[in-house]
DRENDO-1510 file (C-alpha; in Angstrom, 1 decimal, always signed):
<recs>
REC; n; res; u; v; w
REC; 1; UNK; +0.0; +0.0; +0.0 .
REC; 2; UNK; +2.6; +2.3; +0.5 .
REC; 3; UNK; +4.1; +2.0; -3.0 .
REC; 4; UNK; +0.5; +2.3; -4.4 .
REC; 5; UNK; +0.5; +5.7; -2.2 .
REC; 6; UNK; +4.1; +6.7; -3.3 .
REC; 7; UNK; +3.5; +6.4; -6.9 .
REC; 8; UNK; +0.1; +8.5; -6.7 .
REC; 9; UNK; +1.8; +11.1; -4.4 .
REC; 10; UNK; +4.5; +11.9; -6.9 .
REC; 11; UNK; +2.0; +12.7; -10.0 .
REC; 12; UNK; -0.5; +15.2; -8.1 .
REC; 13; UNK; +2.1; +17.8; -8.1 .
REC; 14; UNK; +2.6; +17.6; -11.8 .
REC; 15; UNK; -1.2; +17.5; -12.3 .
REC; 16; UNK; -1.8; +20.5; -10.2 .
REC; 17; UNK; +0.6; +22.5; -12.1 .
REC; 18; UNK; -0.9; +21.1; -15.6 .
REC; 19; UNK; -4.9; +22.0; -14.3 .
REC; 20; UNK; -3.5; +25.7; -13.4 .
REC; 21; UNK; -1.3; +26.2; -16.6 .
REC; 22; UNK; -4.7; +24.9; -18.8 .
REC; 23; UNK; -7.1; +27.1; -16.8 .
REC; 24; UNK; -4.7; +30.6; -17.3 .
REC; 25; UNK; -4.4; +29.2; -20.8 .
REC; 26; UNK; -8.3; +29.0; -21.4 .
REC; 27; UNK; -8.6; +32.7; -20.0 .
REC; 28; UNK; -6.0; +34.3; -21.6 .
REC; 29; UNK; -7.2; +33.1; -25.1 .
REC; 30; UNK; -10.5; +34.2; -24.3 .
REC; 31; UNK; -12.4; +30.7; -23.8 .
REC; 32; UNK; -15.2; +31.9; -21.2 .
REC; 33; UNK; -17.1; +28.7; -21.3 .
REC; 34; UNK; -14.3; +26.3; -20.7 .
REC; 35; UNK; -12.4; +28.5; -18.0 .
REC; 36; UNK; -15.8; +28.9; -16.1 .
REC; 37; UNK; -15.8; +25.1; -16.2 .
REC; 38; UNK; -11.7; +24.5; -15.0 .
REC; 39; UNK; -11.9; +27.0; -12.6 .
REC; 40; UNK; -13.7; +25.3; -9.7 .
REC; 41; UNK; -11.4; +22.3; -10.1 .
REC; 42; UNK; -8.5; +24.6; -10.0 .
REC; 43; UNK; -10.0; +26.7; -7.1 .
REC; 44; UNK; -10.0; +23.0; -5.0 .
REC; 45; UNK; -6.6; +21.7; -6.0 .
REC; 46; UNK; -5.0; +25.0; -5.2 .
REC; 47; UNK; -7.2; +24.8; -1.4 .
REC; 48; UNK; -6.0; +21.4; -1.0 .
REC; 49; UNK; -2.2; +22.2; -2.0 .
REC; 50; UNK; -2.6; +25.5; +0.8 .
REC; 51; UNK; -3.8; +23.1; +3.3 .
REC; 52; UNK; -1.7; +20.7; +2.8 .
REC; 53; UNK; -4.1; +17.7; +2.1 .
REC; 54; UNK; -3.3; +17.3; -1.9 .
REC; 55; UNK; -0.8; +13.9; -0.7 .
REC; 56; UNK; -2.7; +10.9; +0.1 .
REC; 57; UNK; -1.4; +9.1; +3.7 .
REC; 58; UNK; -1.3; +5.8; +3.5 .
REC; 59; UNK; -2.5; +5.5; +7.5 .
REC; 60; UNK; -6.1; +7.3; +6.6 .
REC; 61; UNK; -6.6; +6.4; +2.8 .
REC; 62; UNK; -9.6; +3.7; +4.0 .
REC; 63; UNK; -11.3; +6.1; +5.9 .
REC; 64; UNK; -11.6; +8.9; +3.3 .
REC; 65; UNK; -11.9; +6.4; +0.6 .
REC; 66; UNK; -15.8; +7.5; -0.3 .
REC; 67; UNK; -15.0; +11.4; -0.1 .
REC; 68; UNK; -12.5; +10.4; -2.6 .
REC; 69; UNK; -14.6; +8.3; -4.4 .
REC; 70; UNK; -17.2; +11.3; -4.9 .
REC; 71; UNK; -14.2; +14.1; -5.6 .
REC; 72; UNK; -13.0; +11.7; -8.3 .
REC; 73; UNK; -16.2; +11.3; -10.1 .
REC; 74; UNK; -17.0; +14.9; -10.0 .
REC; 75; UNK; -13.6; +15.7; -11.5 .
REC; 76; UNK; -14.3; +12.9; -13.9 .
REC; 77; UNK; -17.5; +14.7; -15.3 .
REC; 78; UNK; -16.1; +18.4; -15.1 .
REC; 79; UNK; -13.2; +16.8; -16.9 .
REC; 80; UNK; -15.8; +14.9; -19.4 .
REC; 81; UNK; -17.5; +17.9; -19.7 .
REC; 82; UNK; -14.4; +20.3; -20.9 .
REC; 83; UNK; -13.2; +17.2; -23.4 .
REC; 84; UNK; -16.8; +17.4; -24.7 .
REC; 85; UNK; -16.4; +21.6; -25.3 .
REC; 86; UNK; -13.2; +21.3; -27.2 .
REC; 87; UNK; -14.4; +18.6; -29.2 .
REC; 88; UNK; -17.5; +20.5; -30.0 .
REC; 89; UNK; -15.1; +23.4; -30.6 .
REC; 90; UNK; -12.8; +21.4; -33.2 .
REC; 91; UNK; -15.9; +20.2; -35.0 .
REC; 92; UNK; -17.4; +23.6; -35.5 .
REC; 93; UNK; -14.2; +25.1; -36.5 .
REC; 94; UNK; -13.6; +22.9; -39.3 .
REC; 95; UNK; -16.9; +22.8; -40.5 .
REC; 96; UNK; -16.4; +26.6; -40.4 .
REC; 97; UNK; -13.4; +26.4; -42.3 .
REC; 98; UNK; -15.0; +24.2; -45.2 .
REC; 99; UNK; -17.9; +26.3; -45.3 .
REC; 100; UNK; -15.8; +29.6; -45.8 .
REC; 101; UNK; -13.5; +28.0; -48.8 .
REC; 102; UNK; -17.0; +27.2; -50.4 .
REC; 103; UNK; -17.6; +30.5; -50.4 .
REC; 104; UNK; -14.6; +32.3; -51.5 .
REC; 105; UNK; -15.8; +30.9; -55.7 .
</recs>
């Protein structure tokens, strides 16, 4: 179990860092609707991270294990939810694209 806690530990950082970098990202290039979606997740890693509960110890993990269970699920969809949005986004921008070279003849 403490391996299994270990490895976890040492990718949260990384992931933090990643969710912060995409969220200024999304608001500096103007995306409104996908920042107002990465914000709240990046609002709770950086209250875990001040806190100092973003490392999972290996002495409690079975007794936080359904408040995990919920967090994950919930970052799963808001996660789902932002894929979704840039998929959309692709989509519409290439139809956009072939629609506007029909045009130009």
């Amino acid at each position: 179990m403490y391996e299994a806690a270990s490895q976890i530990n040492r990718w949260i950082l990384p992931e933090f860092v990643l969710q912060g970098v995409l969220t200024l990202l999304l608001l500096v290039t103007g995306h409104w609707i996908m920042f107002l979606i990465s914000v709240p997740l990046t609002c709770y890693h950086v209250m875990l991270y001040i806190k100092k509960r973003h490392l999972i110890d290996v002495t409690e993990i079975f007794r936080v294990i359904g408040a995990e269970k919920k967090y994950r699920l919930v970052k799963l969809g808001l996660l789902s939810i932002l894929f979704l949005c840039v998929i959309f986004r692709l989509v519409f921008s290439i139809f956009e694209s072939f629609v506007d070279e029909d045009d130009s003849f």
